[in-house]
N, C-alpha and C positions, 0 to 999 in steps of 0.2 A: 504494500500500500504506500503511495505518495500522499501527502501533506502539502498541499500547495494553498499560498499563502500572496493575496494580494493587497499593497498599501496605497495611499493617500487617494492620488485623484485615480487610480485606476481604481479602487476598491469602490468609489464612489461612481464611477461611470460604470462599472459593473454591479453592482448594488450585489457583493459579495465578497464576507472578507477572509472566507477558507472552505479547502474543500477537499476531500480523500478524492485520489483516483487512485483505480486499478493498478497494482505495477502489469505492463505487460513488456518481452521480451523485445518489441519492435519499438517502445519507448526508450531508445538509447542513449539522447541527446538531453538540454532542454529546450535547445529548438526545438526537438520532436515532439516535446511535450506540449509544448505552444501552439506548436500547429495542427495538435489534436483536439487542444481545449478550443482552438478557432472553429476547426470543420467542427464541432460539438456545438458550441454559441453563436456561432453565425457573422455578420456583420458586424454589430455593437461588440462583441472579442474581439472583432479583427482592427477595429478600430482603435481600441485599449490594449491589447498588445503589440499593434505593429507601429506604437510612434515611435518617433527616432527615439534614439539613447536610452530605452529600456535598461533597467538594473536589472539584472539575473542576478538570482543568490541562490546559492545549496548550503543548507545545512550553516546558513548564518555566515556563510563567505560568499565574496562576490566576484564572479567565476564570467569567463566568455558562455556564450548562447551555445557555442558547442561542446562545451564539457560534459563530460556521461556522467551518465545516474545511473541510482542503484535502489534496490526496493531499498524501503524504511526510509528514505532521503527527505529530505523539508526542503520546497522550491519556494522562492519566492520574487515578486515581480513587482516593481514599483518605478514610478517617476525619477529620471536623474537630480539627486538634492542640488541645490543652491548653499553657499553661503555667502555669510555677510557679514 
């Protein structure tokens, strides 16, 4: 089972702030994972995941879109922070 885990304004344009998926064996990536919760959610996913500069994290580090996963893993997906 995957933990995936969405923040700020994506959590809020997806009006969802976590969610179990399946591990399955052709989920290798978390690109892969992404572009399964898209064909899953449709448009409004494709829109809040595909902005630029997406933050990927696994397991609370923040890792390129194509780093693999593992069952048990914690994904998570949020807007690039600012500071100030």
């Amino acid at each position: 089972m995957l933990k995936v885990r969405f923040f700020s304004l994506i959590r809020e344009a997806l009006d969802c702030e976590e969610l179990d998926l399946e591990y399955a064996p052709e989920l290798i990536t978390l690109e892969e994972v992404k572009s399964h919760l898209i064909s899953k959610g449709g448009d409004l996913w494709q829109e809040a995941l595909r902005q630029p500069n997406v933050v990927h994290a696994l397991n609370h580090r923040v890792v390129e879109p194509s780093h693999p996963i593992s069952d048990g893993d914690e994904i998570a997906f949020f807007p690039p922070m600012t500071g100030g």
